[in-house]
C-alpha positions in Angstrom: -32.0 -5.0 17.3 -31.0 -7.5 14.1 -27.4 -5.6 12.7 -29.5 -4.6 9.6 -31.0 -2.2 11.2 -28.2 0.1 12.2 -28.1 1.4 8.5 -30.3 4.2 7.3 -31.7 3.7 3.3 -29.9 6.7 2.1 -26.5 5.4 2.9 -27.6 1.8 1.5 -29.1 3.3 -1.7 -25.6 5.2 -1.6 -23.5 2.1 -1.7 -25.8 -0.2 -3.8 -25.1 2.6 -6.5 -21.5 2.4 -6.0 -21.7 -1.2 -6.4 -23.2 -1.3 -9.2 -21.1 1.3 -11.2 -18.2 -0.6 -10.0 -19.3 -3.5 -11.2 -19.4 -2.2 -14.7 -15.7 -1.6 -14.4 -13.2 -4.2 -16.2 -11.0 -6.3 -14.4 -7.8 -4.1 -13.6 -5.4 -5.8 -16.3 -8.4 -5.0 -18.9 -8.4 -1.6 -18.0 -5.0 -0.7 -18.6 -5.3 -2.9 -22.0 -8.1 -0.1 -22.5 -5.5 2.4 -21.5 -3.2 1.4 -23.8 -5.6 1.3 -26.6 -6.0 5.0 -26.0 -2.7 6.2 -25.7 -2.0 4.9 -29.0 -4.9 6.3 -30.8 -4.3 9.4 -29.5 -0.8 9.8 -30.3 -1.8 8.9 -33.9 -4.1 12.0 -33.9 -2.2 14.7 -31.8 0.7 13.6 -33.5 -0.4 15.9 -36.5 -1.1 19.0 -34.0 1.6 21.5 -33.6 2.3 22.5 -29.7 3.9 25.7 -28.2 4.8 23.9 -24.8 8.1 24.0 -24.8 9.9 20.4 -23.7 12.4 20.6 -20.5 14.4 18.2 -21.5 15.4 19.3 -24.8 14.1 22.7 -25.1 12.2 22.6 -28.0 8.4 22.3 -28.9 6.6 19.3 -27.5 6.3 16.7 -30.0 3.5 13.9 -29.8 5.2 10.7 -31.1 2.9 8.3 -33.1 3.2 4.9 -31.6 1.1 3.4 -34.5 3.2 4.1 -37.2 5.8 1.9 -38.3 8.7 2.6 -36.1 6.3 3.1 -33.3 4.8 -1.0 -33.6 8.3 -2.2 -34.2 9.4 -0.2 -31.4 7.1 -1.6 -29.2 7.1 -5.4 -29.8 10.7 -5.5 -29.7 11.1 -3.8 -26.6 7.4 -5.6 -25.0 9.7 -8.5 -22.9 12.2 -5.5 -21.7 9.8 -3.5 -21.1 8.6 -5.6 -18.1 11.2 -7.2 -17.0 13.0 -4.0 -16.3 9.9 -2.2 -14.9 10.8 -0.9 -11.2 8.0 -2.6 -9.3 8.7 -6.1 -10.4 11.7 -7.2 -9.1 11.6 -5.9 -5.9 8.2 -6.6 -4.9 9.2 -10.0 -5.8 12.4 -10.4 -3.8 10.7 -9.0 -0.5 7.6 -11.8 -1.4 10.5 -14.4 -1.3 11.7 -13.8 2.2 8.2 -12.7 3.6 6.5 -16.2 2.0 9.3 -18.1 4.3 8.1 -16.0 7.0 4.5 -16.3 6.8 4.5 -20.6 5.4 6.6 -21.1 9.0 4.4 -19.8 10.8 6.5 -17.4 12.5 4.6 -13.9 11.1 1.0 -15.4 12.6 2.4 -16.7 16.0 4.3 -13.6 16.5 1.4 -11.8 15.7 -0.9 -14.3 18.1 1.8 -13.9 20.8 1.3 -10.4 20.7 -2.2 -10.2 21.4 -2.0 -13.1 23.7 -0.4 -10.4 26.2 -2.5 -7.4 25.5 -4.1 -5.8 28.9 -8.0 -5.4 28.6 -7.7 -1.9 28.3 -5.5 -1.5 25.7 -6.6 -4.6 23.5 -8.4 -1.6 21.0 -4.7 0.2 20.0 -3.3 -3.2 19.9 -5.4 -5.0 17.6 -5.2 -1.4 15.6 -1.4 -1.7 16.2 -1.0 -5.0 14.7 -2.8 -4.7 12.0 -0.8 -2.2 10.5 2.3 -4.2 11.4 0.9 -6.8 9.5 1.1 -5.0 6.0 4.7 -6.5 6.2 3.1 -9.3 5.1 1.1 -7.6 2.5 -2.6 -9.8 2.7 -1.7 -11.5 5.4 -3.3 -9.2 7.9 -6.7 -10.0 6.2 -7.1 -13.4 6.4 -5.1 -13.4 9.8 -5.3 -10.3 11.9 -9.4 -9.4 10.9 -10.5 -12.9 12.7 -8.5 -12.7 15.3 -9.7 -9.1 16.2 -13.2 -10.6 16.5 -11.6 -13.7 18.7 -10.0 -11.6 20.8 -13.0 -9.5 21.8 -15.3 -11.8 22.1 -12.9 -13.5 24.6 -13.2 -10.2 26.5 -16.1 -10.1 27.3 -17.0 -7.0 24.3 -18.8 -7.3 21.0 -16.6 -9.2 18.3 -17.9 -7.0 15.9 -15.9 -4.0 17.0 -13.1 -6.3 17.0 -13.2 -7.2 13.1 -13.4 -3.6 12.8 -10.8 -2.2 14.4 -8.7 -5.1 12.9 -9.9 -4.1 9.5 -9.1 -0.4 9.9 -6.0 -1.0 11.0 -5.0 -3.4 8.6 -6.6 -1.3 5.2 -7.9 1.7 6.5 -4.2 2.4 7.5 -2.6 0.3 4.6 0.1 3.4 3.9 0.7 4.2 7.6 3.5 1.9 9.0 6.8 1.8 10.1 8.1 -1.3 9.1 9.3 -1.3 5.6 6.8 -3.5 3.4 6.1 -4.2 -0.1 4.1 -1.9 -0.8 7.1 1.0 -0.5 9.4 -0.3 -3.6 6.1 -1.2 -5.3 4.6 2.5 -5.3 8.1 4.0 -5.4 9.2 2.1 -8.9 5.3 3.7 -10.1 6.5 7.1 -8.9 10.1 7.1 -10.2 8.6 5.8 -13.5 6.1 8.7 -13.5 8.6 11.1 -12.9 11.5 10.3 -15.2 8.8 11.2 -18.0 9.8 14.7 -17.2 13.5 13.5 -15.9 14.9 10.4 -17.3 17.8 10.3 -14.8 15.8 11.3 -11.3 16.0 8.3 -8.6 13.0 7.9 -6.0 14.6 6.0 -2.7 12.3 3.0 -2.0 11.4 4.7 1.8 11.4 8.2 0.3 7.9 8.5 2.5 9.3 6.2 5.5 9.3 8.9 8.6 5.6 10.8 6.9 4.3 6.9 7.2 5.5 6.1 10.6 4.0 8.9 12.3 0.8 8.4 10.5 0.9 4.7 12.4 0.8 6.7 15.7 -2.4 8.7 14.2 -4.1 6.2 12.7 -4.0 4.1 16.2 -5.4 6.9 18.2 -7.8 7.8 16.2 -8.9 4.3 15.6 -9.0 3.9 19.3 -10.9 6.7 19.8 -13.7 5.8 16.8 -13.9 1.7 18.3 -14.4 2.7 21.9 -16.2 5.8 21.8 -18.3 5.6 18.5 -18.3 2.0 16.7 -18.5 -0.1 19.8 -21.5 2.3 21.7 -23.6 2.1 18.3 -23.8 -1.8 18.1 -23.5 -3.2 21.9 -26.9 -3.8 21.5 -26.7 -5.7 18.7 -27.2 -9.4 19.0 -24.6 -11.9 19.0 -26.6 -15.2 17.3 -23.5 -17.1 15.8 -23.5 -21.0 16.3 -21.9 -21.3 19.9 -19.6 -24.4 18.6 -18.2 -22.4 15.9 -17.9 -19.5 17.8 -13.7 -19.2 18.5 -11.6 -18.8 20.9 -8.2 -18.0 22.5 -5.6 -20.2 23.3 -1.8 -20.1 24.2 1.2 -20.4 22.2 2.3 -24.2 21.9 5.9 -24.9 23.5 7.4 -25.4 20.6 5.8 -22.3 19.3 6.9 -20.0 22.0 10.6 -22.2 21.4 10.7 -20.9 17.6 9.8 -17.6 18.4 11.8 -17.3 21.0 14.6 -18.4 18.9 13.4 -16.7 15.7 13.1 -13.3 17.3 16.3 -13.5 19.2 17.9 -14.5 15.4 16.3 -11.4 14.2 18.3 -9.4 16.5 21.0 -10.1 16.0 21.2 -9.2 12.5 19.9 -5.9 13.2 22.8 -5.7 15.7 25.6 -7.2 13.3 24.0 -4.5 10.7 24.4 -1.4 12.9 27.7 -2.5 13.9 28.7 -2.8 9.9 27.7 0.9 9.7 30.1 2.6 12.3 32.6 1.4 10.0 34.1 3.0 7.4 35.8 0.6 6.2 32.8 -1.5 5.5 31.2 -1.2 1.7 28.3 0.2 3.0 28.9 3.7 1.6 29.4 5.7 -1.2 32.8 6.7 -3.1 32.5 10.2 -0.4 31.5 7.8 2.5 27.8 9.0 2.4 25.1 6.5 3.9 22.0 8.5 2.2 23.0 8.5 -0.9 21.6 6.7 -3.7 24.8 5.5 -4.6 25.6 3.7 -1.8 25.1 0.2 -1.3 23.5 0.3 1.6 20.4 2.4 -0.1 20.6 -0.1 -3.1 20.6 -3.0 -0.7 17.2 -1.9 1.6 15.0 -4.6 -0.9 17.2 -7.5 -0.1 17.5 -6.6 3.7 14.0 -6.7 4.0 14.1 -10.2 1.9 17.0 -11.1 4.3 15.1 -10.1 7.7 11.7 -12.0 7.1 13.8 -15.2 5.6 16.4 -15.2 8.4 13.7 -15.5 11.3 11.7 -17.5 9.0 13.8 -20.5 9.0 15.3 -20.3 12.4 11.4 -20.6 13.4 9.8 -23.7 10.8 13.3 -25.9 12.1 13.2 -24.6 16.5 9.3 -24.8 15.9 9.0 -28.4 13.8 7.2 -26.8 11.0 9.9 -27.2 8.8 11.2 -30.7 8.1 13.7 -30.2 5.4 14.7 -27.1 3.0 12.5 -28.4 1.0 9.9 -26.6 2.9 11.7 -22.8 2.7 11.2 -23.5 -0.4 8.0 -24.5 -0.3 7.0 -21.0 1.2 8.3 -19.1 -1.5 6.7 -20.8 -4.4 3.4 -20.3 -2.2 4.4 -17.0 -2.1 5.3 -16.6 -5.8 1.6 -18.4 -6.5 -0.1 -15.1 -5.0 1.9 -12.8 -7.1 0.4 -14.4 -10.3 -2.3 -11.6 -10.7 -0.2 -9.1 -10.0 2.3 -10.2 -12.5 -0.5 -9.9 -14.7 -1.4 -6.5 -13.9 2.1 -5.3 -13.9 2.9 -6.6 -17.1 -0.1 -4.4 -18.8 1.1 -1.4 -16.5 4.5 -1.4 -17.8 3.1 -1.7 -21.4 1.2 1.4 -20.8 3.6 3.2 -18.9 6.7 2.7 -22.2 3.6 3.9 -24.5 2.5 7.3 -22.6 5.6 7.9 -22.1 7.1 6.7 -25.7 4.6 9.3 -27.2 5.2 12.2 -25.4 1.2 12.9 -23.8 2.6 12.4 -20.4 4.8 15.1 -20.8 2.4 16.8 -22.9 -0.7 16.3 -20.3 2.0 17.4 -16.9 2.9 20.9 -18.4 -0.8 21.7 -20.1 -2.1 20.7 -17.0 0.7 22.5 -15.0 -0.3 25.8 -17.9 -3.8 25.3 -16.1 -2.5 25.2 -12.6 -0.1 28.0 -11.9 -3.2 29.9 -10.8 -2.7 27.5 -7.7 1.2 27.4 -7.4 0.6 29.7 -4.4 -1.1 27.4 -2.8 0.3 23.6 -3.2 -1.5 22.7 0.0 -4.7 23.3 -2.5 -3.1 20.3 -5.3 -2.4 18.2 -2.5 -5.5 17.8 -0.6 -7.3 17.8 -4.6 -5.2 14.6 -5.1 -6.0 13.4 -1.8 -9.7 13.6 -2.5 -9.1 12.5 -6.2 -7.7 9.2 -5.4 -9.9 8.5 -2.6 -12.7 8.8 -4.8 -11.0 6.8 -7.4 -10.4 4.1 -4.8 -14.1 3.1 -4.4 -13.9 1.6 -7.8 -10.7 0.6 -8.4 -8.9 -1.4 -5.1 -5.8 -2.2 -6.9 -3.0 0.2 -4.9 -0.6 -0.8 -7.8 -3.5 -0.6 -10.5 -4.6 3.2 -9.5 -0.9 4.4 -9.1 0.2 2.8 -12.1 -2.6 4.7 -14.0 -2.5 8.1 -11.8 1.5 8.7 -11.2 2.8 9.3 -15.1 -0.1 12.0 -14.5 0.1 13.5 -11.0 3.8 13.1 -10.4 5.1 14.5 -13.8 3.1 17.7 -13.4 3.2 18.4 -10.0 7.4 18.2 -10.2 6.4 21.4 -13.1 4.7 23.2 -10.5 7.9 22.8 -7.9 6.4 19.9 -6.0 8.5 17.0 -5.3 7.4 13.2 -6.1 8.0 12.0 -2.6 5.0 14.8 -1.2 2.7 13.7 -4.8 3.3 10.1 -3.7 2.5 10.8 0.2 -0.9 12.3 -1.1 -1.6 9.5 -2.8 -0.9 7.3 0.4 -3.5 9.0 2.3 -6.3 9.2 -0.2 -5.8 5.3 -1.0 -5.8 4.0 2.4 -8.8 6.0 3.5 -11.5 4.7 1.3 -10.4 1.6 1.3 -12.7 0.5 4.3 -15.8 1.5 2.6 -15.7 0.2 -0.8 -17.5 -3.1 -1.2 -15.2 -3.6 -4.1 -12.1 -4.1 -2.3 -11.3 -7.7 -2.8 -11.5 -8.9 0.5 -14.6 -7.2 1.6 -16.7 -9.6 1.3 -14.4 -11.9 3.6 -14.7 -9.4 5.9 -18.4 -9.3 5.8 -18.1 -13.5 5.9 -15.9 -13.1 9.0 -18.8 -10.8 11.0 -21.5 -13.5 10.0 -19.8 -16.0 12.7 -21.0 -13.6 15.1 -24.0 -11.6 13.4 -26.0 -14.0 11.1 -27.8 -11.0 9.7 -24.6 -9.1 8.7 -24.5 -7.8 5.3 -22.6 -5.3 2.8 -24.4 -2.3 4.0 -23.6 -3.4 8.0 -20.4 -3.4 7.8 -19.6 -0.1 5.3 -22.0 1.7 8.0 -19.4 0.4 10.9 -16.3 1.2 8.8 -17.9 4.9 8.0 -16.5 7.0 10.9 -13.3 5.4 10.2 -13.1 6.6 6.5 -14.2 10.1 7.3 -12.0 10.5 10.1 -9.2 8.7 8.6 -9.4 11.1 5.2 -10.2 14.3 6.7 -7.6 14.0 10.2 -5.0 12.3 7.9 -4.9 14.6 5.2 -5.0 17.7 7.8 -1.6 15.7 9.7 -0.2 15.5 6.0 -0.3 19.3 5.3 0.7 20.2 9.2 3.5 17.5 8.7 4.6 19.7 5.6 3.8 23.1 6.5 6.3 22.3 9.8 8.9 20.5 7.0 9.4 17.4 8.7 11.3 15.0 6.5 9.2 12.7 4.7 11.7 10.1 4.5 15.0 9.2 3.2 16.2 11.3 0.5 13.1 12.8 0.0 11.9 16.2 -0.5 8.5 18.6 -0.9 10.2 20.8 -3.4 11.3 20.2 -7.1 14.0 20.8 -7.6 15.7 19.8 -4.4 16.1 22.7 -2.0 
């Protein structure tokens, strides 16, 4: 049976359709040029309209503030370098890139990641190849151009179909792209986005960068089992009799860490612990500057909670170069640094993109329609403020819809937090739950969507094994795991609140804080 034919029409006309609407889309850093483009010529015309809303922040009437008059252009252009170079997301995505680039250009994230599957018992190579694929977020892409391959290699080694391989790999590594618990850089990146969508309606409101750390750690544990579950019981049954018709010399395979590989591991993880020990030792101490004026930990004052960036910088970096000098892959520092200009290089487009987000984000809020937009839009919702498991599954469903055309993370959340944050927090929801929606209806679609970026490698990585593989093959295979993924995950989110679990540090469900 050629892999083709495992796809019924309706679900290929289905996807050619999305395809093609997607297509039609602009590049992510033109949209939000589009965006901005709106913002200011709709504060030009609502400027002249006369609102009853009343503002929270100062009491009186909303006002729409013109951006294109005169003080509004001079306004903008003066503040245009500022207004990036201060935006949340930047720097600290940036800094954790630094230490993770030394990391990754050692060579210490993909042996520790081979080393790990290396060991793996038969029977528990599904979870595993699940496991490590979320573990590899840490890394941001790296899971994609590392983990996805190797979850074909590893299978095929075991005597079962590679294909099931790639796709547990692949749902672990996207389908659960917000469930993890290792801190990554994706959490400052959609945290600055949040806390910048929320201090529309409060200026001086924080967001801690792991305000969804314990909500995204149990979600791991779900998205493993039910991954499990899905390759073994569903994915792998369906396509067992699919051919495997790859060129037998290309065809890869398995082989054992190198000596001096296991050595910088070895050495690398043994590094790596103890700085986690010297760092909970520092933290029984009061006398240590780790805390706050009142000797609080969890408090955004202290400097441990302003410090969790460059301690994830610090704990990729650390291991990073104990590994490239035990291992030989390092020859001088010239090559640390080497692996953070690499690392630097991939963060060109999303400079780009960040810098038009930013834009945006000073102009909506600037004018006043993001404050204007949350409380209309909270007028139109209090019918529902009885029921905010009712807003949070619709933004669930919302942004997984939106996510089939737009795979930016940072792109979507940059365009749908100064909307969903701000007005939830006017119906008494807290940004942390708004942004732990988001989470789950971004990751879950993510899978299916031939216009996530590295799809088509995905698709290119199958074809080793299953010449005939195409678009359509693989978003059938990936199916179960989206539907599974958005419906169990979003049920897990509103049991996980119902019970009032914490979502993670200093975070809350309600707004204000209760």
């Amino acid at each position: 049976m050629a892999a083709e034919d495992t796809l019924n029409t309706p679900q290929r006309g289905f996807l050619a359709a999305v395809e093609r609407i997607g297509n039609k889309l602009p590049d992510p850093a033109m949209l939000f040029i589009g965006l901005l483009g709106i913002v200011w010529l709709l504060s030009w015309l609502l400027s002249y309209v006369t609102y009853d809303v009343i503002d929270p922040r100062s009491g009186e009437p909303i006002v729409v503030i013109n951006q294109l008059s005169g003080t509004g252009i001079t306004a903008f252009l003066t503040g245009l370098v500022n207004n990036f170079v201060t935006f949340g997301p930047v720097g600290t995505v940036l800094v954790a890139m630094l230490g993770i680039g030394v990391a990754e250009h050692s060579g210490f994230i993909t042996t520790g990641i081979r080393a790990l599957l290396n060991v793996t018992a038969t029977r528990v190579l599904t979870p595993m190849v699940i496991l490590v694929g979320i573990v590899s977020h840490s890394a941001v892409d790296a899971g994609y151009v590392l983990v996805i391959p190797l979850g074909g290699v590893i299978f095929y080694a075991a005597g079962r179909h590679p294909l099931a391989g790639i796709a547990a790999a692949f749902a672990g590594v996207s389908g659960g792209f917000s469930a993890n618990f290792v801190p990554s850089a994706l959490d400052p990146l959609l945290q600055g986005l949040t806390q910048g969508g929320a201090q529309l309606l409060e200026p001086s409101i924080e967001i801690n960068t792991l305000n969804n750390y314990f909500f995204t750690t149990a979600s791991s544990l779900l998205i493993v089992g039910l991954g499990w579950w899905i390759t073994d019981r569903v994915v792998e049954p369906r396509i067992r009799n699919v051919a495997i018709d790859g060129d037998a010399e290309d065809l890869p395979e398995m082989h054992d860490l190198k000596d001096n590989e296991r050595k910088g591991l070895t050495s690398a993880l043994v590094a790596m612990g103890i700085g986690f020990i010297l760092l909970g030792l520092s933290l029984t101490f009061d006398w240590l500057p780790w805390r706050d004026a009142e000797g609080r930990l969890a408090s955004f004052t202290a400097p441990i909670m302003q410090s969790i960036v460059a301690l994830i910088f610090v704990f990729f970096l650390l291991p990073g170069i104990v590994f490239g000098y035990v291992s030989g892959s390092f020859k001088s520092t010239k090559d640390m640094i080497e692996g953070m200009t690499h690392a630097m290089h991939s963060m060109a487009y999303y400079l780009v993109i960040m810098f038009f987000i930013a834009q945006f984000v000073y102009a909506f809020g600037a004018s006043n329609l993001g404050t204007l937009l949350a409380l209309q839009g909270a007028e139109l919702l209090k019918s529902l403020d009885e029921w905010p498991s009712v807003l949070i599954v619709g933004i669930v469903l919302l942004t997984g819809f939106v996510n089939l055309f737009i795979g930016s993370a940072s792109g979507k959340w940059g365009m749908l937090a100064p909307i969903f944050v701000p007005m939830l927090m006017s119906l008494g929801i807290s940004p942390d739950l708004t942004q732990a929606a988001y989470r789950v209806g971004d990751s879950s679609t993510n899978i299916i969507t031939p216009l996530m970026p590295y799809f088509p490698l995905v698709v290119v990585y199958c074809q080793r094994y299953v010449k005939s593989t195409g678009i359509g093959t693989l978003a059938a295979m990936m199916l179960p795991y989206s539907i599974a993924f958005l419906v169990l995950w979003t049920i897990f989110l509103l049991v996980y609140y119902a019970i009032g679990f914490p979502l993670g540090i200093q975070a809350s469900y309600t707004y204000p804080p209760t």
